[in-house]
C-alpha positions in Angstrom: 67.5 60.6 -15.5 67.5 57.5 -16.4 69.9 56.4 -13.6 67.6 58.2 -11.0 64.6 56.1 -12.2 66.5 53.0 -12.0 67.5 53.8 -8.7 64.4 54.8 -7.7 62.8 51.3 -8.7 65.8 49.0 -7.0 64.9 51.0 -3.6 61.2 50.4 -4.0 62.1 46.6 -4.5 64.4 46.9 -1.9 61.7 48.4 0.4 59.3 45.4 -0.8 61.8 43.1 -0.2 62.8 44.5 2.9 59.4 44.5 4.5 57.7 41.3 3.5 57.2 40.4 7.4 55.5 43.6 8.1 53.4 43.1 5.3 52.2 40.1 6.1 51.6 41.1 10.2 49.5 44.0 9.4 47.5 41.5 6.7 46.9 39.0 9.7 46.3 42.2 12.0 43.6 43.2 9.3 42.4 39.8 9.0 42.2 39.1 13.0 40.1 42.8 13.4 37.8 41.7 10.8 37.4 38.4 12.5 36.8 39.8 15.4 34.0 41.9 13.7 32.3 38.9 12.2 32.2 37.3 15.7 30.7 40.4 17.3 28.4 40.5 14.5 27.4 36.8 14.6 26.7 37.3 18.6 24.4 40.5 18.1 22.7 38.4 15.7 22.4 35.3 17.5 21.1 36.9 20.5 18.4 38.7 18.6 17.8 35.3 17.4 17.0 34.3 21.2 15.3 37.3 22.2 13.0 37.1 19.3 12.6 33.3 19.8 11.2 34.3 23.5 9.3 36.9 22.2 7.5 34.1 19.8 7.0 31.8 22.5 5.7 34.6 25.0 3.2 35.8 22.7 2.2 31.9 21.9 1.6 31.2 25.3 -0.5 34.9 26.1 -2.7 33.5 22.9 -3.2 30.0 23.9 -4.3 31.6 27.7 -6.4 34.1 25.9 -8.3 31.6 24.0 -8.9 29.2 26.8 -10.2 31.8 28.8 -12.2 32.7 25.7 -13.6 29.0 25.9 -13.9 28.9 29.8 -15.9 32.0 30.2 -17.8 32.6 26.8 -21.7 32.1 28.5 -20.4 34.6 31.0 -22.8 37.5 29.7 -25.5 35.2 28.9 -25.3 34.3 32.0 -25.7 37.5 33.8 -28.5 38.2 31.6 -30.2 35.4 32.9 -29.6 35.9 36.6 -32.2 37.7 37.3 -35.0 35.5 35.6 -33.0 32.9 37.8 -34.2 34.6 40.7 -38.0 35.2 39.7 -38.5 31.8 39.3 -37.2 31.2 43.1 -39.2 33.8 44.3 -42.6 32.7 42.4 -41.4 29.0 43.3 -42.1 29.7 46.7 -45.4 31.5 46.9 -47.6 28.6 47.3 -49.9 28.3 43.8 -53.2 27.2 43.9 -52.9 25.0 40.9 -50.9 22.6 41.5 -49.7 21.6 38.0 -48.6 24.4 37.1 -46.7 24.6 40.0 -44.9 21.7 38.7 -44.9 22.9 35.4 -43.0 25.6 36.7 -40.3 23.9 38.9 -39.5 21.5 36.0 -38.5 24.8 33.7 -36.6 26.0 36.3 -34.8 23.2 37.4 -34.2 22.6 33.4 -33.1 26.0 33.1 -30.9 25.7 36.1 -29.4 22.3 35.4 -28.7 24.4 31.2 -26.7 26.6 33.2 -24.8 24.2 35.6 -23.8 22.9 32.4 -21.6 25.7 31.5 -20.7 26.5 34.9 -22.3 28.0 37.2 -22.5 27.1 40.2 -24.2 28.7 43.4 -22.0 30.2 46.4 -22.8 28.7 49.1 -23.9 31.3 52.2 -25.4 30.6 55.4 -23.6 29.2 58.3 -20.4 29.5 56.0 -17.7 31.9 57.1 -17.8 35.8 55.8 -15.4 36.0 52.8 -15.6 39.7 51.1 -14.4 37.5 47.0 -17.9 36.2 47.5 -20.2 37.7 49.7 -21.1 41.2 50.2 -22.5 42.5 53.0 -25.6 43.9 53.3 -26.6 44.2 57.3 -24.6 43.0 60.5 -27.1 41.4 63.6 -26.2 40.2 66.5 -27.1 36.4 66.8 -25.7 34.1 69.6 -26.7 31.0 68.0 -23.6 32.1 65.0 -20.3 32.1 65.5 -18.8 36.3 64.7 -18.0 36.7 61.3 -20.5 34.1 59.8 -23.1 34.4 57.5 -26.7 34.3 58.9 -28.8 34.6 56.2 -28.4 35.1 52.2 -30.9 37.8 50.6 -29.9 37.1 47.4 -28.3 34.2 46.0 -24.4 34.5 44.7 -22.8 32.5 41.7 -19.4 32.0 40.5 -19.2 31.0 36.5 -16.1 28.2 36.6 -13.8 30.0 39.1 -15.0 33.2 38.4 -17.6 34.8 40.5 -20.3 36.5 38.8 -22.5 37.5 41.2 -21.9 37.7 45.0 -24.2 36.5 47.5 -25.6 39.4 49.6 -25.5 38.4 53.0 -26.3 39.3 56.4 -22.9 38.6 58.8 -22.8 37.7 62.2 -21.1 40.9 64.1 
């Protein structure tokens, strides 16, 4: 038995001697696959990296809009509240008052009051004799009127306002058929 074992261990380190080359191909094989696998993993990772890097810089730049916007039109409902007390001091501007200090009185709080909000904004729409454009008038009556031009504004009924380049308020106008 003895001579069978002996045997058996000169053919395995024949077999090992034999086969070194093959050994050492199917090592580099190994090693080139897991190469390969690193590099595919390295990619997937790196272009994560990139999509996640425009992900960052998208939501930076939604933000930064966001908050500007926030800035731009913050007196917006203030604003709108206002409107209306904007337009009773026109209307009781022009009924003639029989004193006339408080008259004045009254046209210096409303051009203060309209000069507070031209600070942060506003600004009127401008109407008659201008050319009908449905973003900032809306159109209350159509006449017929030879002295205008078709599809003009003939007269504003109430006043219109944009807030920066927003419009608030159109002016409601009558157009020019």
């Amino acid at each position: 038995m003895d001579e069978n074992k002996q045997q058996t261990e000169e053919v395995e380190q024949e077999e090992v001697v034999e086969n070194p080359e093959q050994e050492v191909v199917e090592e580099e094989a190994n090693e080139m696959d897991e190469v390969a696998k690193l590099q595919q993993e390295k990619d997937e990772t790196y272009q994560r990296l990139l999509r996640l890097q425009a992900d960052y810089d998208n939501f930076r730049r939604r933000t930064q809009k966001d908050r500007e916007n926030d800035r731009k039109y913050k007196s917006q409902s203030l604003i709108e509240e206002l409107l209306p007390a904007l337009d009773n001091f026109e209307r009781a501007l022009q009924v003639e008052a029989q004193d006339e200090k408080y008259a004045e009185g009254m046209n210096m709080v409303y051009k203060q009051l309209k000069s507070a909000l031209e600070k942060e904004g506003l600004e009127e729409i401008p109407a008659v004799g201008e050319e009908f454009d449905p973003h900032m008038h809306q159109a209350v009556m159509q006449v017929e009127d030879e002295n205008y031009e078709s599809n003009v504004v003939v007269e504003e009924l109430q006043k219109g306002y944009k807030l920066n380049d927003r419009v608030i308020r159109p002016s409601m106008v009558k157009v020019n058929q």
